[in-house]
Backbone bond lengths (Angstrom), bond angles and torsions (degrees), N, CA, C in turn:
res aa  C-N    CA-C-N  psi(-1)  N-CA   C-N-CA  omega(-1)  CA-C   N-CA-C  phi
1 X - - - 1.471 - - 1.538 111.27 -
2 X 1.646 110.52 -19.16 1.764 91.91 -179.79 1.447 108.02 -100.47
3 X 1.276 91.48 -2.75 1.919 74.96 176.70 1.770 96.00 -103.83
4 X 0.979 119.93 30.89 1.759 112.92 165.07 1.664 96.02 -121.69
5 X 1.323 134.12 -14.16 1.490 128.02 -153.15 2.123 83.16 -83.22
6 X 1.300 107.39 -55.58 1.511 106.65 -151.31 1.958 95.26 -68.74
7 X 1.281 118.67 -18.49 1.666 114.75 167.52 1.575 108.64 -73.10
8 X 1.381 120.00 -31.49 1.433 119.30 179.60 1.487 100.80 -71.35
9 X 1.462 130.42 -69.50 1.400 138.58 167.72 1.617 109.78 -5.96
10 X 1.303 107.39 -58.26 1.442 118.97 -151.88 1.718 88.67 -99.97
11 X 1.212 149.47 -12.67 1.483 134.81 140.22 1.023 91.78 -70.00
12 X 1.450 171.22 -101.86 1.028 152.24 -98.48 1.808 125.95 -94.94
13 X 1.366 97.33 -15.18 1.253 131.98 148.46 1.781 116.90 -53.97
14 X 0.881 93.95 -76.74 2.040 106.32 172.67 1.049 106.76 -28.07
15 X 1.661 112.72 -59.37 1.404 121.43 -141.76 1.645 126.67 -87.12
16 X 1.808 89.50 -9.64 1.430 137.86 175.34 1.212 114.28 -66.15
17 X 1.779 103.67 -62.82 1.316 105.27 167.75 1.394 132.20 -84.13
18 X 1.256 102.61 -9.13 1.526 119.19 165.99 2.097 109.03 -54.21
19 X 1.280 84.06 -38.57 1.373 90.23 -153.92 1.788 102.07 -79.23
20 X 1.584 97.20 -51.80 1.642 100.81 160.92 1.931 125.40 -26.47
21 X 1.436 89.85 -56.25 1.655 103.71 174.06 1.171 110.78 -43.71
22 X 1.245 124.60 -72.28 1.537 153.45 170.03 1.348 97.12 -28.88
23 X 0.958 130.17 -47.38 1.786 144.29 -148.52 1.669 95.96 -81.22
24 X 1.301 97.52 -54.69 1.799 117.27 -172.33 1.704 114.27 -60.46
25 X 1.654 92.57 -52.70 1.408 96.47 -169.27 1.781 110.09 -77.33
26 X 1.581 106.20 -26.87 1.569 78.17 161.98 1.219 128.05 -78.16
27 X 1.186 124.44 -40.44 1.405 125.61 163.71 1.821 119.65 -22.33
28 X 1.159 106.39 -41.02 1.591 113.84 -166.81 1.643 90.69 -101.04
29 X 1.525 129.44 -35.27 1.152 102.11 162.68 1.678 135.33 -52.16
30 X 1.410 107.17 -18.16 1.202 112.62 -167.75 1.844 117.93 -78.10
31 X 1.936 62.41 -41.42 2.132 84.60 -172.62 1.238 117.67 -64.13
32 X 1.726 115.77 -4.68 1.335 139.77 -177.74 2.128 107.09 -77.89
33 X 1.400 82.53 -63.43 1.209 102.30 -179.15 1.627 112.43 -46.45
34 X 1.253 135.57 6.06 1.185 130.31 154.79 1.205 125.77 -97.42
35 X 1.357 96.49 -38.66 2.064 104.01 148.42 1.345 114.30 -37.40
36 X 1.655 115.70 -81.04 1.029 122.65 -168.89 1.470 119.35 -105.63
37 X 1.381 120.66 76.63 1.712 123.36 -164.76 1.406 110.79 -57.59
38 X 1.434 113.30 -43.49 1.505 113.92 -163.06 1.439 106.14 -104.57
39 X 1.497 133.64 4.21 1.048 151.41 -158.20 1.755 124.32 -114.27
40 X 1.499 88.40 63.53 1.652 82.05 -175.81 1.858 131.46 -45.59
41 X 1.522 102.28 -56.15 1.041 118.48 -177.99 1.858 103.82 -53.87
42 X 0.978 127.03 -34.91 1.120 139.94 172.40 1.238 108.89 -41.37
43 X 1.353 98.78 -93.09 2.196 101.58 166.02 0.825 92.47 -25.32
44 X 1.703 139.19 -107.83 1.653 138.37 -144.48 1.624 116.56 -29.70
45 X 1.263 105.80 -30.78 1.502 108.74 -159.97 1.790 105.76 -91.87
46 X 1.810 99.18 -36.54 1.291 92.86 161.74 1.647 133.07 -71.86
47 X 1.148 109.17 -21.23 1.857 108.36 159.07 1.344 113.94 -38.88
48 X 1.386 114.91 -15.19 2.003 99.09 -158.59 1.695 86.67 -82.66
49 X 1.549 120.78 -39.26 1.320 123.93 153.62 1.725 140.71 11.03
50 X 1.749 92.23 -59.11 1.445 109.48 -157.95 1.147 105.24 -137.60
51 X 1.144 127.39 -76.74 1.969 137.12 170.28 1.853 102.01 -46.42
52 X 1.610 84.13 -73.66 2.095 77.37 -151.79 1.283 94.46 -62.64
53 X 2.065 140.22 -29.22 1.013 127.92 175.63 1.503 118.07 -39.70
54 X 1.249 120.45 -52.01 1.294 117.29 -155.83 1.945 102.78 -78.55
55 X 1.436 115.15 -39.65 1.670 123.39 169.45 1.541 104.32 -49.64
56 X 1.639 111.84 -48.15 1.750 88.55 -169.35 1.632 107.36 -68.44
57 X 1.058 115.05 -58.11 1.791 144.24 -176.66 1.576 86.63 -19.29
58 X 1.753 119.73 -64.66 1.179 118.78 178.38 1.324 136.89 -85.11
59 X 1.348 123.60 15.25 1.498 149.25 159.19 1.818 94.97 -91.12
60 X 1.138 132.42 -16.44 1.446 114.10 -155.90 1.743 84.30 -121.20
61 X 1.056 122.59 -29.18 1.728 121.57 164.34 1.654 121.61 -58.86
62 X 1.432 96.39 -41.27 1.601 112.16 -171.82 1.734 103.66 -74.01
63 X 1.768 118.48 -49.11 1.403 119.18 -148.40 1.381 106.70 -123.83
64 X 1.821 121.46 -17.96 1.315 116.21 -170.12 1.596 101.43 -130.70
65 X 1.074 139.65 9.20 1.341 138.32 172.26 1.891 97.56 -66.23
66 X 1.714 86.33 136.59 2.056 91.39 169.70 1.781 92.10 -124.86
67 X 1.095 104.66 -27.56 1.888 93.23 -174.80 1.432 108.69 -119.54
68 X 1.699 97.59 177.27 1.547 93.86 171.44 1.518 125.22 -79.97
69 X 1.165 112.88 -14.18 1.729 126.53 176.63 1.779 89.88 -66.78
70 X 1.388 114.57 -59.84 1.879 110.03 -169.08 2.066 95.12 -51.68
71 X 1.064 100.46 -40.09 1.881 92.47 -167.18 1.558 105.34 -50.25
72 X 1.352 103.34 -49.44 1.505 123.61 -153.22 1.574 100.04 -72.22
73 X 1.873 125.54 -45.77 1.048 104.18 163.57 1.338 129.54 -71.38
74 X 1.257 121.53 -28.30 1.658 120.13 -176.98 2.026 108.10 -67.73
75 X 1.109 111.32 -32.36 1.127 108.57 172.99 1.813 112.10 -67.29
76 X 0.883 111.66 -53.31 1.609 111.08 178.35 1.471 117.07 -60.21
77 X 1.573 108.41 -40.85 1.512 113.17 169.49 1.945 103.70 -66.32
78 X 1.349 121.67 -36.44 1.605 110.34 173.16 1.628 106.12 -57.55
79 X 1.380 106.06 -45.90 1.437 108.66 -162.89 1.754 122.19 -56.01
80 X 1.671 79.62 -38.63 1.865 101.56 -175.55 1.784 111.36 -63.90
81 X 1.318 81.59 -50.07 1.972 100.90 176.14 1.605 103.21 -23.63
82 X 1.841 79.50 -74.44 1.828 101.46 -167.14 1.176 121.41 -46.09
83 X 1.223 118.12 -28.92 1.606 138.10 -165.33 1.423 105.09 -68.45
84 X 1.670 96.13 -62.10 1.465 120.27 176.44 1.128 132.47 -28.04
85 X 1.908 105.31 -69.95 1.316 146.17 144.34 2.030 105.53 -9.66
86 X 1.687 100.49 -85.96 1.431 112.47 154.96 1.588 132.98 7.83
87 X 1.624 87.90 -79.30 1.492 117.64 179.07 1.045 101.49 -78.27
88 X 1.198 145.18 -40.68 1.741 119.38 -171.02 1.814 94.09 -80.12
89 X 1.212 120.79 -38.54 1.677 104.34 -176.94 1.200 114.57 -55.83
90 X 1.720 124.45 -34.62 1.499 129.00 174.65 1.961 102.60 -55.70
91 X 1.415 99.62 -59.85 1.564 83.30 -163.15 1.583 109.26 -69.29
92 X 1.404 117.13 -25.59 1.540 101.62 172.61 1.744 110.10 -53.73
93 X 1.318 108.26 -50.96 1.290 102.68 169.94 1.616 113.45 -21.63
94 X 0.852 109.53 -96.39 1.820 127.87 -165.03 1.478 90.94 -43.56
95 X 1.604 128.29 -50.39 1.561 103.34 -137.94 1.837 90.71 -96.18
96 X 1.564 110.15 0.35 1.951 115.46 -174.60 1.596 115.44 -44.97
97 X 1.630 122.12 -13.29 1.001 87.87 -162.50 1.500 92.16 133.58
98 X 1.507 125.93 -31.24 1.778 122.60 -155.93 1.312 99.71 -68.44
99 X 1.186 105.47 165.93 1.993 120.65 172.18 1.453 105.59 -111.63
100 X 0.986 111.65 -38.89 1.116 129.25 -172.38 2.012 120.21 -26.34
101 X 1.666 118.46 -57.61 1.091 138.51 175.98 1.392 102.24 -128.88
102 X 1.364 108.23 154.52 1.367 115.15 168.19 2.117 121.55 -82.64
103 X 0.552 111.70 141.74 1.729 113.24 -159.85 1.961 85.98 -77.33
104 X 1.588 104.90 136.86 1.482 92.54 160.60 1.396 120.51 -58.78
105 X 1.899 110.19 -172.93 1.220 99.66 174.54 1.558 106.21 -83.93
106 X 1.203 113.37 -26.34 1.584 122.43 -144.12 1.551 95.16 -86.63
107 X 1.274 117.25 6.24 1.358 105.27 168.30 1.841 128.25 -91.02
108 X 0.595 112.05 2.33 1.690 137.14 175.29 1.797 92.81 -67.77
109 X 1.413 108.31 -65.44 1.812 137.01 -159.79 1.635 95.40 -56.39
110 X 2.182 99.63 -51.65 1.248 114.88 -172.65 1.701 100.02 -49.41
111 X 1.258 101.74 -58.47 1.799 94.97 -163.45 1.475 106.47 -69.81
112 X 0.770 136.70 -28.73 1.762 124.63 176.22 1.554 121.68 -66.91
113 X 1.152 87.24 -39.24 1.692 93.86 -179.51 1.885 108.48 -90.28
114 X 1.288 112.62 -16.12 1.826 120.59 170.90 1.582 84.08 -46.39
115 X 1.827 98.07 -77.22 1.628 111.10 -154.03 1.610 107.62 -39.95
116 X 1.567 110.69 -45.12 1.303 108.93 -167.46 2.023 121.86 -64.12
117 X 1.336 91.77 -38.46 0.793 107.96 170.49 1.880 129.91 -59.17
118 X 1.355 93.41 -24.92 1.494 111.63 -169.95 1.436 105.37 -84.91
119 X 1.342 106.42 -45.42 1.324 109.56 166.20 1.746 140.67 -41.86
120 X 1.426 91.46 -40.76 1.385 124.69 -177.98 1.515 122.57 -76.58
121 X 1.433 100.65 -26.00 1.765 118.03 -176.99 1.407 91.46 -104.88
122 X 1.578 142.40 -53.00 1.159 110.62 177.33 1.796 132.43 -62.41
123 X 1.422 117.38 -15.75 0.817 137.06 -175.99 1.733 107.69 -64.20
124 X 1.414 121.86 -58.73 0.964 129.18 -164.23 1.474 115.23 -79.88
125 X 1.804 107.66 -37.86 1.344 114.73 150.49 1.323 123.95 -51.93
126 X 1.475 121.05 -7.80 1.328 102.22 -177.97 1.216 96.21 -104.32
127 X 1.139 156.74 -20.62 1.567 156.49 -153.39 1.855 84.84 -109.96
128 X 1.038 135.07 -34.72 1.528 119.97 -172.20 1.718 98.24 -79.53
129 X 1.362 122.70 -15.12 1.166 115.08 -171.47 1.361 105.85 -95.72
130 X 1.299 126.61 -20.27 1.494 128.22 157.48 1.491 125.69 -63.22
131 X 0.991 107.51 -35.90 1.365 123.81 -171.12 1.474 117.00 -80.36
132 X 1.590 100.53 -32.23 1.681 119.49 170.37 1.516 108.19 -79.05
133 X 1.287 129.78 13.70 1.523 124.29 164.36 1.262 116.39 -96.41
134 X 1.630 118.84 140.71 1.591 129.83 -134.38 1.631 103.18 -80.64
135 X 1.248 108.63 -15.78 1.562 103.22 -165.23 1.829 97.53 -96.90
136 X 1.550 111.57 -16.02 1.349 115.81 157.89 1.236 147.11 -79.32
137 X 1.852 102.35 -23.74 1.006 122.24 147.72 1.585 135.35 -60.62
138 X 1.322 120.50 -42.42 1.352 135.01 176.65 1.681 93.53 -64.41
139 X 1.205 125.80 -42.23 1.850 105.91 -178.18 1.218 102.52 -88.38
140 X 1.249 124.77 -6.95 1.773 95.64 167.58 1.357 115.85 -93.91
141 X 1.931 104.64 -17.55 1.715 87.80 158.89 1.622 138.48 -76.10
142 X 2.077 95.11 -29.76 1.708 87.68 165.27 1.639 104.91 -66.00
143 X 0.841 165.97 -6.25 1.416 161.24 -115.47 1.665 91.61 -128.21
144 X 1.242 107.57 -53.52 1.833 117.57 -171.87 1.282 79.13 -81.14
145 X 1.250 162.69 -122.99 1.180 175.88 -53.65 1.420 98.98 -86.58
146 X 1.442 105.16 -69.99 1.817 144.89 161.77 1.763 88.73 -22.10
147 X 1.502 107.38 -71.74 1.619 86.79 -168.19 1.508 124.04 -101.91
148 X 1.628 104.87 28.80 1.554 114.53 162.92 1.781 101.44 -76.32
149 X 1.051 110.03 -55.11 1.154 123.84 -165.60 1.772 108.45 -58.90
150 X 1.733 100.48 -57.25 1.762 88.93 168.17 1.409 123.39 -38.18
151 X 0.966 92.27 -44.82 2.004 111.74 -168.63 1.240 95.15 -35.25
152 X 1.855 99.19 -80.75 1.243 115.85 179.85 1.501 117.90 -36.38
153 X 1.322 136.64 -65.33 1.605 149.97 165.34 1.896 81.22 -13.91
154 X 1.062 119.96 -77.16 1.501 129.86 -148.18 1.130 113.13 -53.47
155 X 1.416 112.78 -58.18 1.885 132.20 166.15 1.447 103.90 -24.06
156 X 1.565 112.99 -75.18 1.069 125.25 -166.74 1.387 106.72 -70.74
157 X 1.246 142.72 -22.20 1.843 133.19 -159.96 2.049 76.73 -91.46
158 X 1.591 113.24 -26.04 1.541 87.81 -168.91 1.517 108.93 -84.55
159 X 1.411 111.08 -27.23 1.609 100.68 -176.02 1.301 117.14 -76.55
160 X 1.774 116.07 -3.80 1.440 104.22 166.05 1.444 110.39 -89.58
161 X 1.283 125.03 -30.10 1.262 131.96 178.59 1.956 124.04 -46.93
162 X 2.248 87.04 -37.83 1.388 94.75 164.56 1.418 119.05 -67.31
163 X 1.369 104.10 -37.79 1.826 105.10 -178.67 1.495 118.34 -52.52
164 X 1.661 97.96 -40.48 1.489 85.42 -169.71 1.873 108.54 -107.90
165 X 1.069 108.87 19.43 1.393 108.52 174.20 1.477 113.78 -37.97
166 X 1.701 124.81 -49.86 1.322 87.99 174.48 1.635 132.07 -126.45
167 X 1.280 97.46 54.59 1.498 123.28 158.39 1.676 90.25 -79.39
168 X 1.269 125.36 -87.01 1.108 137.95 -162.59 2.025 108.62 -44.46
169 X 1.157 101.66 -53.07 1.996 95.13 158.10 1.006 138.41 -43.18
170 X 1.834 110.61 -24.85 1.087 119.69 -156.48 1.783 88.65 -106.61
171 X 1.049 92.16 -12.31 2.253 98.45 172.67 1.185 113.05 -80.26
172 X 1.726 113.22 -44.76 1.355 111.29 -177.62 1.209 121.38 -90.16
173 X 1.563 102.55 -13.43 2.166 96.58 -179.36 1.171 101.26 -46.22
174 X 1.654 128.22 -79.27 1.585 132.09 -142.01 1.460 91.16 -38.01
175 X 1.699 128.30 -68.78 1.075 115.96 -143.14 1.730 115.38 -84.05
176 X 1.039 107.93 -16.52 1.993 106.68 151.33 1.747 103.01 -73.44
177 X 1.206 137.16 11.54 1.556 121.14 157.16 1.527 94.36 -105.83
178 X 1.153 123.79 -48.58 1.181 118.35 -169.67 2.208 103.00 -48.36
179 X 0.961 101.49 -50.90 1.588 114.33 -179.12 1.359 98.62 -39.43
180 X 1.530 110.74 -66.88 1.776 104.27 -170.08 1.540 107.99 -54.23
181 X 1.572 111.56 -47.69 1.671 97.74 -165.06 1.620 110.14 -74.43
182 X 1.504 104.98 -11.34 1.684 95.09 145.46 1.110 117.23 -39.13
183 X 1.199 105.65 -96.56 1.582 135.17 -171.32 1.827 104.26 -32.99
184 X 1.158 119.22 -48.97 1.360 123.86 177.35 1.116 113.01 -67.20
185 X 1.709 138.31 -13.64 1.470 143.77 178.91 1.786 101.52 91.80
186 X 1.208 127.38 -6.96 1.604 123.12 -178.17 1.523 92.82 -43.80
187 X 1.638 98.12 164.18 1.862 109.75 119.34 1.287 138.98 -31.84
188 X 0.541 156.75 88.85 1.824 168.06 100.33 1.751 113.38 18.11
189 X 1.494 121.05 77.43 1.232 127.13 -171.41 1.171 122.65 -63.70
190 X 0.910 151.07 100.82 2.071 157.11 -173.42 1.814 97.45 84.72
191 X 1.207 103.06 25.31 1.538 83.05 161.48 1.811 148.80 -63.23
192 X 0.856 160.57 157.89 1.676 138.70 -144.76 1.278 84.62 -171.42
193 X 1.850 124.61 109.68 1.156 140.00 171.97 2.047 84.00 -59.83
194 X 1.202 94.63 148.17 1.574 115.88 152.73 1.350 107.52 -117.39
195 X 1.504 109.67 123.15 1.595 135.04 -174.72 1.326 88.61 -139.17
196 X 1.636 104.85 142.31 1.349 143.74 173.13 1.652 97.60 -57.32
197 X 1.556 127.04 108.88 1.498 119.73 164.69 1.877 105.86 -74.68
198 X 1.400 92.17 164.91 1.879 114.50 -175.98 1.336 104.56 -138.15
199 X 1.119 99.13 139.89 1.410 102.32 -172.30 1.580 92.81 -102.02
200 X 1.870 87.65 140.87 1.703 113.31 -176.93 1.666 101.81 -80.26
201 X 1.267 132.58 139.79 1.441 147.86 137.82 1.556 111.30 -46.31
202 X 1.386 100.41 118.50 1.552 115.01 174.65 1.544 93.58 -63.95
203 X 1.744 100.49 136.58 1.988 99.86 160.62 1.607 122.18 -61.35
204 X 1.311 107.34 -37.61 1.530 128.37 -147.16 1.998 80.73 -73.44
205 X 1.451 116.95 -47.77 1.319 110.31 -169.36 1.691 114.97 -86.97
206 X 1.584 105.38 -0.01 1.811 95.46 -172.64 1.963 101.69 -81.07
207 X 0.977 103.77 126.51 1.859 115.67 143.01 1.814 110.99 -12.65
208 X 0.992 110.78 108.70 1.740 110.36 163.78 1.639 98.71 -72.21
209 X 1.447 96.36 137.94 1.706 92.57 162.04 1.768 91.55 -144.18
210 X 1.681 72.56 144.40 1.788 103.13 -166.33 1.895 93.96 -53.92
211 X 1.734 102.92 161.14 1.586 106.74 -179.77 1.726 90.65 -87.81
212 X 1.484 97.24 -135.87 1.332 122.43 -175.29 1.592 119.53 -82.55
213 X 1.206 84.50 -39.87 1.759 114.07 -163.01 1.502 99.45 -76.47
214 X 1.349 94.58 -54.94 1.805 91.94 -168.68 1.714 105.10 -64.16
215 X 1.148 119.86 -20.36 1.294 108.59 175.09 1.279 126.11 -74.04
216 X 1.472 98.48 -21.04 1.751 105.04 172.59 1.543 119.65 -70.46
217 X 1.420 110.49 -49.63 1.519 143.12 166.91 1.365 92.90 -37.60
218 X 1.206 131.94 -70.18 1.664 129.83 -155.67 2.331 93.12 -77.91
219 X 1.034 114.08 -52.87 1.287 107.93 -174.35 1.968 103.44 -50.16
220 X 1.125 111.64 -46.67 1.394 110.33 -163.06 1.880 94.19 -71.10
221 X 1.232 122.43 -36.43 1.353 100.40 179.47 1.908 111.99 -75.44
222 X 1.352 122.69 -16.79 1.501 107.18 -179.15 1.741 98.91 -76.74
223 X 1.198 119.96 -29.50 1.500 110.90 174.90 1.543 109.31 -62.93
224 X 1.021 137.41 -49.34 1.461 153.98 -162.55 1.839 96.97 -84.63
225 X 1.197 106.90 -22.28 1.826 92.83 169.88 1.473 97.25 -162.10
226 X 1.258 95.37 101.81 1.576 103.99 178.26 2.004 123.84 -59.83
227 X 1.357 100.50 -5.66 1.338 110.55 -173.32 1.941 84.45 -70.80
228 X 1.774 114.77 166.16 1.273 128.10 160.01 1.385 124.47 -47.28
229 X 0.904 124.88 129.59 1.511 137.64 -169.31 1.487 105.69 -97.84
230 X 0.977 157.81 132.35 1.373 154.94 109.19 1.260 153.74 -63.38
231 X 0.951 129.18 76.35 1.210 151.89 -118.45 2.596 97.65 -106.56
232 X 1.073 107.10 104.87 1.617 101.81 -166.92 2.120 87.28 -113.51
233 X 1.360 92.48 110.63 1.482 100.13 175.97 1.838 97.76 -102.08
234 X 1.527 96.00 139.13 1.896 88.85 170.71 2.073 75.88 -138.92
235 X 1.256 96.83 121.60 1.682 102.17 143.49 1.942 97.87 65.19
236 X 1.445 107.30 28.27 1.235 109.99 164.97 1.513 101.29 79.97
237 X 0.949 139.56 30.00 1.564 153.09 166.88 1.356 119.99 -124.68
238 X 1.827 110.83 115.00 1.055 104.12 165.36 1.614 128.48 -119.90
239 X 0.987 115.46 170.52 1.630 144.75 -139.47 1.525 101.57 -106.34
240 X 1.242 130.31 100.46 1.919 111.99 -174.75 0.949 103.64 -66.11
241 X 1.107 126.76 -173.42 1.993 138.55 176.78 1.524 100.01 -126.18
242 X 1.241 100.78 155.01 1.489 118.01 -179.64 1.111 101.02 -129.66
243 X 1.225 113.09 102.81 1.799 122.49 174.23 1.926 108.81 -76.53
244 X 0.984 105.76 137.06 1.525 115.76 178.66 1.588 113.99 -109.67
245 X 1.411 126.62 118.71 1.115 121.72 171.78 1.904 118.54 -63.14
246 X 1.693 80.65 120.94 2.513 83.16 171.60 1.378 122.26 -43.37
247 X 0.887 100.82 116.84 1.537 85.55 -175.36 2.458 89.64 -109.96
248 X 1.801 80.51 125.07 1.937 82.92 -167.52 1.909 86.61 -80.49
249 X 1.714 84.32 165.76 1.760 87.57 171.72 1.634 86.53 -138.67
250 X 1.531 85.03 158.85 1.284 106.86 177.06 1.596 113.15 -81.50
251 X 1.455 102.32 140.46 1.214 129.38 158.65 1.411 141.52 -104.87
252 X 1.409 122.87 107.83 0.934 131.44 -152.46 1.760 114.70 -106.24
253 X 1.596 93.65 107.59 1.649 91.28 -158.63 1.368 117.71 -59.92
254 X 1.500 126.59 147.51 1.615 121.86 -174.19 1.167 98.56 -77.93
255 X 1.397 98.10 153.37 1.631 122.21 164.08 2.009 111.04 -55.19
256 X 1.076 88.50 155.48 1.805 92.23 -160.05 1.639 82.35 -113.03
257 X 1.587 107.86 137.01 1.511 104.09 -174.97 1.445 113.61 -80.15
258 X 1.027 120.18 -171.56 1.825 115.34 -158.12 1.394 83.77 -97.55
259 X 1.380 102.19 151.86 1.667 114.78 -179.30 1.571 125.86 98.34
260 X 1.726 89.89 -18.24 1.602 93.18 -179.35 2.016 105.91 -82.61
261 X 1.391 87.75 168.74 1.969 82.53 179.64 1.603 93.89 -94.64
262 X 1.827 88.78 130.55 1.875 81.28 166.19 1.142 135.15 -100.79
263 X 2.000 98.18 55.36 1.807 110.70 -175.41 1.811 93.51 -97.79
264 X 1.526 104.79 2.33 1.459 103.72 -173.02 1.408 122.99 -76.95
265 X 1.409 99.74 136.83 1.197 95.19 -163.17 1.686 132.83 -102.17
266 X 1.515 106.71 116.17 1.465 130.78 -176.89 1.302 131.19 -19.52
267 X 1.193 120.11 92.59 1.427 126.87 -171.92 1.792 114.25 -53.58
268 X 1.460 121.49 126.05 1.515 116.79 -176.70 1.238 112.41 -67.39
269 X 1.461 130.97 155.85 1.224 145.34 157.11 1.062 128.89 -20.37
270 X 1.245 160.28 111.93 1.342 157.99 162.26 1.440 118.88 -81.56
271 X 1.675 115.34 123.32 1.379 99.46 178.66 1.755 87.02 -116.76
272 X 1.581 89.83 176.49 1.575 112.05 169.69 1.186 110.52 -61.76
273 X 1.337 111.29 138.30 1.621 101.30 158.15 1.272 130.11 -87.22
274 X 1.287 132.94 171.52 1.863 120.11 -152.69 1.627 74.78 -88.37
């Protein structure tokens, strides 16, 4: 029995607060419904207000807080919820229908300006609670940092800029005068055509190529000696050739040693080549 009592406890627990919830949100649905009489969707939408406000606020304190700024808003947004929540069950109370007491006046004022108000605090709590997360925080501090420093960059590029204002006038006058006496047809004082440079060919590295002549010169000697010509050009100069007549030599075949067969057959002459 005691280890079944604390599983009963804890359904009966749930179902408690289940029921509380239930309890609240109609209540605040109702207290709505004088706001918005003909406006269903209205009510529903104002619950996120009061009920589900105060459940998320405290789901986002318990499981998604990273800093102390996220604690501090989710707790105030739980706190505000609950409050909210509260107050609309009080004024449904009074305005449900009871005989009992007479309803103030100022409660009519109370509920219009609750809602408005409710609206306005969850709203801002919710954008401060985004904004209070650390990896969002760190870029809006490099971010300010980022444009302390431009600033600074600027200050300083201008107070040198004042210093040297007229060094630098005194660079650009000529060539805004030079412009007008363009424009006016003058002379143009230190002017310097800009032309496309080409690059010159070293001599020492260009190719000789033969003229006219030497081509004739070299053809008339391969007709006149049909042997190979060689022809050594340096620097466009050529070199004649002196052809030498072959002179063949005799070869005198070796003696074949005894024992060999002399059906073998005799290797030809070899001459030099020219």
């Amino acid at each position: 029995m005691k280890k079944i009592m604390p599983h009963i406890a804890a359904v009966f627990f749930s179902l408690f607060g289940a029921g509380v919830i239930i309890l609240l949100m109609s209540y605040t649905f109702q207290a709505l419904s004088h706001i918005f009489p003909d406006n269903f969707i209205a009510q529903i939408m104002g619950m996120i207000l009061f009920d589900l406000a105060s459940i998320a606020w405290l789901g986002a304190f318990i499981y998604l807080c990273k800093s102390v700024m996220q604690y501090a808003f989710a707790f105030i947004g739980f706190a505000f919820g609950l409050l909210g929540t509260l107050g609309m069950v009080a004024i449904e109370v009074m305005l449900g229908g009871q005989t009992m007491m007479e309803p103030p006046a100022w409660i009519n004022q109370a509920l219009i300006y609750g809602f408005i108000g409710a609206a306005v605090m969850h709203v801002v709590l919710f954008y401060a609670y985004k904004l209070a997360a650390p990896e969002i925080s760190a870029e809006i501090s490099l971010g300010i940092e980022t444009a302390n420093i431009t600033e600074e960059a600027m200050k300083q590029a201008e107070a040198v800029l004042l210093a040297q204002r007229g060094a630098l006038g005194r660079v650009i006058a000529p060539q805004l005068v030079n412009n007008v006496r363009r424009n006016l047809g003058l002379p143009v004082v230190g002017d310097v055509l800009d032309l496309p440079a080409y690059d010159i060919p070293d001599p020492a590295q260009a190719i000789p190529v033969p003229s006219f002549m030497d081509r004739l010169k070299t053809a008339a000697q391969v007709l006149t000696h049909p042997q190979p010509v060689q022809a050594v050009r340096q620097y466009q100069t050529t070199v004649p050739i002196v052809t030498e007549p072959v002179t063949q030599t005799k070869i005198e075949p070796a003696q074949e040693p005894i024992g060999e067969s002399n059906n073998a057959e005799s290797q030809p002459p070899s001459f030099p080549s020219p």
